[in-house]
N, C-alpha and C positions, 0 to 999 in steps of 0.2 A: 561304614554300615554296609552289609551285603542285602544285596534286593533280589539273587537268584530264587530261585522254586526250591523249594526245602520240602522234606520229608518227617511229617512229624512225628514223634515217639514221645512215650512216656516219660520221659523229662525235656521236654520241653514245655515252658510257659508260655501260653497263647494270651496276648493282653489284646482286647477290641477297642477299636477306637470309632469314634464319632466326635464333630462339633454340629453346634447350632448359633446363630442359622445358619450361617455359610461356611464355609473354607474359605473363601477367599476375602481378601481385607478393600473394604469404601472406606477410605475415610471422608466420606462425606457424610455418613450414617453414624449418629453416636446412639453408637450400638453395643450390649455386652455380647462376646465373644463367647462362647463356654465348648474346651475340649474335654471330653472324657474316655479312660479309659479301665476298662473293667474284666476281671478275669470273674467266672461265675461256675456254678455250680446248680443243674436244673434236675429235680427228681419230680417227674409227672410228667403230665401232658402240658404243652407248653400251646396258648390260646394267642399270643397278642400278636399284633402288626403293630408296622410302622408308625409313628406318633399321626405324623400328615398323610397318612393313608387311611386314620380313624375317625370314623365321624365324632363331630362335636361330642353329642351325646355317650357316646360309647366311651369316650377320650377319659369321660370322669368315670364311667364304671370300670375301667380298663385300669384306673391309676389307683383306685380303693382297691382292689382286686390283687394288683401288683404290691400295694403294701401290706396286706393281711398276709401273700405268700411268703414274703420276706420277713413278717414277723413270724410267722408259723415256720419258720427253715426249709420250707417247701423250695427255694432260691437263697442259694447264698452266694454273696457278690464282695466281690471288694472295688473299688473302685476310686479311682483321682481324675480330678475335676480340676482343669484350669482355666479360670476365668478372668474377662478383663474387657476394658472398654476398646474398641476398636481405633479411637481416636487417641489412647491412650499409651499403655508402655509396649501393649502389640506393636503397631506402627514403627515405634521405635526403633523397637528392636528384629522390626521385619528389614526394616533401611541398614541398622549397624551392619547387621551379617550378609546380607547380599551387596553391600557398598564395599564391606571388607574384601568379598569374592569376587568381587569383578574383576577386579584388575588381574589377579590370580588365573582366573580362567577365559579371559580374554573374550570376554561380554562388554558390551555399552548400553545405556541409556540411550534410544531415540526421544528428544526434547522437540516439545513444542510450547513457541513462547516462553522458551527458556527452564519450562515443566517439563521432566519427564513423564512420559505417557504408554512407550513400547520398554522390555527389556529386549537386549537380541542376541543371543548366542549361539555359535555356531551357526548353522542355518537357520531355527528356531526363533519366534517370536511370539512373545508371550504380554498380553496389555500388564496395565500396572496392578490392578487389584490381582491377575493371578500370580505373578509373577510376586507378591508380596505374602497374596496366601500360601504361598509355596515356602517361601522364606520364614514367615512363622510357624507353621505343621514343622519344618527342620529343626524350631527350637523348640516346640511344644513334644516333641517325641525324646529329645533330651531329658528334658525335666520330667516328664512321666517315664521316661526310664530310671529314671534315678531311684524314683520312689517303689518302682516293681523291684527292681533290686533288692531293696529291704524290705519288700513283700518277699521274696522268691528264697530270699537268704534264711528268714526266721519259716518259712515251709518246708524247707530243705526239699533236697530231692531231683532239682532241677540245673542243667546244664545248659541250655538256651533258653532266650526270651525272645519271643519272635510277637512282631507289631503286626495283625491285620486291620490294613485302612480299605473300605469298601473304595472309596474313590477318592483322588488328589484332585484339588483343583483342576480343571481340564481333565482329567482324564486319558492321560496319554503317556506312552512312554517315556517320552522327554521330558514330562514335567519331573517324573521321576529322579529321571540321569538330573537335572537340574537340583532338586531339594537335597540331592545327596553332595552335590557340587561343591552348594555354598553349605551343609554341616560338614565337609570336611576339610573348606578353606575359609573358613571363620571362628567368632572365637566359641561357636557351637563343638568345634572338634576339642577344644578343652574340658567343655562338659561330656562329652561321649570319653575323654581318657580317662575322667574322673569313673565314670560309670564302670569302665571295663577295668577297675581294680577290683569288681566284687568279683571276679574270676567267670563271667556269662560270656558265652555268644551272643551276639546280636540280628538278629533277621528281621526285614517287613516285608511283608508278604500283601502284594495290593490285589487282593480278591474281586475278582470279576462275578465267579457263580461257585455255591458248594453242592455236593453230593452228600446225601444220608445212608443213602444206600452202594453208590458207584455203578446205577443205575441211572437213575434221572437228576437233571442239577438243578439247582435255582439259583436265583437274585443273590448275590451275595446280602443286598440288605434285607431280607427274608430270613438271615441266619438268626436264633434265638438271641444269642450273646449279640450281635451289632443291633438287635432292638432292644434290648436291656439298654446298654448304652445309650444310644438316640434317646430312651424316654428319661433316663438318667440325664441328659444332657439340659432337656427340659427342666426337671427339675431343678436343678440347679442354678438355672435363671431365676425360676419362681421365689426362689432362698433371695438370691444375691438383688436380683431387682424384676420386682412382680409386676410394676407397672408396663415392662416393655412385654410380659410373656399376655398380660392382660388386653394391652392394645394389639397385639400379635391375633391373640385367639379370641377377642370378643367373651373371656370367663369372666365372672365375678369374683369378688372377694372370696368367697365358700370357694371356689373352684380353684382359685386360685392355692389358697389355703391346705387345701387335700395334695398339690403339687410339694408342696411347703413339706405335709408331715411326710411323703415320701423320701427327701430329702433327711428329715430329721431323723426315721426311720434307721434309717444307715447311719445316719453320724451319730446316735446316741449308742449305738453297739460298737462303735469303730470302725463301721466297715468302709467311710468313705473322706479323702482327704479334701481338702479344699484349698487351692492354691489361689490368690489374690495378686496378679500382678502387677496392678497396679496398688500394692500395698509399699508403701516408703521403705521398711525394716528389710521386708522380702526384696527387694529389689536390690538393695547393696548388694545384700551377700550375692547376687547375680551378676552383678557387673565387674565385682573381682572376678567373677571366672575370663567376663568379656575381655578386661583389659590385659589379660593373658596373652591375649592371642592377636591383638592388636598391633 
């Protein structure tokens, strides 16, 4: 994977990414995870903010709002969703591939009580939830390439696929040099060779601030597309499990429900896929790629 500064042109595929809530993995919280990513399309004035930058109230006029545009074509989005419990095949599969890397790149585990608690690499030290959300974002950007692929392939037109993530766990260069470490000495690097027989380039590009003009910058999370996502991301809990987006936000049922048909909104057109990791079926065909590389 290259993580230099790129220059974009009209064929390149720009895919945005967001999860909720975190990046980074507790398993002490059973919690669902939800990553999405989404390439879109915006004709008008573009109104919303950040999901947790909107008051309650606004939250549900902002979500009715957002699906009337997406029915009317005013927004068109495609988008994959992967979702899963934190406690669940995340974890899992956050330990296979940075347990495979380590030795590789000549990282240990600081234990306490016989627990790992620090990872340390190089100079570098990273606790255990980032250092695992880091490990999973490596596998979750596989799998959402995979599927941009056959988004990018049936668009034609496009030569690169480039990932912008507003922010990695920690937020720091190294996290970076790390998440590319363990996708490229685990069995992550066998789904990334699967990926690069659709003939792409691959870029992520971890956006700090953008320009509209090459005047003034803002927020990277300020960008239309990473709020699409973020509120997409939302959604998508509300589908898969509404009670934790409900004790989350203090919505009701109604409220909750208006999340719902945003969600359906998209998947009754096609425009958005929904990956289940911890689904038994899906998960085989995953772990032939892992034991590739094992």
């Amino acid at each position: 994977m290259k993580t230099e500064l790129v220059h974009l042109s009209d064929k390149d595929l720009v895919v945005f990414l967001d999860s909720k809530p975190s990046e980074s993995i507790d398993v002490t919280k059973d919690l669902c995870l939800s990553f999405t990513g989404i390439v879109a399309e915006i004709k008008g004035e573009f109104k919303y903010k950040q999901y947790k930058k909107t008051r309650r109230k606004r939250k549900i006029q902002s979500v009715i709002k957002l699906t009337n545009e997406i029915k009317n074509n005013l927004i068109d989005i495609y988008s994959v969703s992967i979702i899963g419990k934190m406690k669940g095949n995340f974890v899992h599969w956050a330990c296979n591939s940075i347990n495979v890397a380590r030795p590789k790149i000549g990282a240990e585990w600081e234990l306490v009580d016989k627990q790992p608690k620090k990872f340390i690499w190089k100079d570098y030290t990273f606790d255990l939830k980032h250092a695992l959300g880091l490990s999973v974002y490596a596998n979750m950007l596989a799998l959402i390439g995979l599927r941009f692929c056959n988004f990018a392939k049936k668009q034609g037109g496009n030569e690169r696929i480039i990932f912008a993530l507003d922010f990695l766990p920690g937020n720091t260069e190294e996290s970076m040099q790390l998440m590319n470490q363990i996708a490229d000495n685990s069995n992550i690097a066998t789904m990334w060779e699967n990926n690069l027989k659709y003939g792409f380039e691959f870029h992520i590009a971890n956006l700090a601030d953008y320009s509209e003009d090459l005047k003034s910058f803002k927020d990277a999370k300020e960008h239309p597309h990473f709020i699409l996502a973020d509120w997409l991301s939302v959604a998508t809990i509300a589908k898969v499990n509404p009670e934790q987006l409900k004790e989350e936000s203090n919505f009701s049922d109604e409220d909750i429900a208006l999340f719902v048909e945003l969600y359906d909104t998209l998947k009754n057109s096609g425009k958005i896929e929904l990956i289940d990791v911890d689904d038994e079926e899906y998960m085989s065909k995953v772990k032939k790629f892992q034991q590739q590389k094992q």
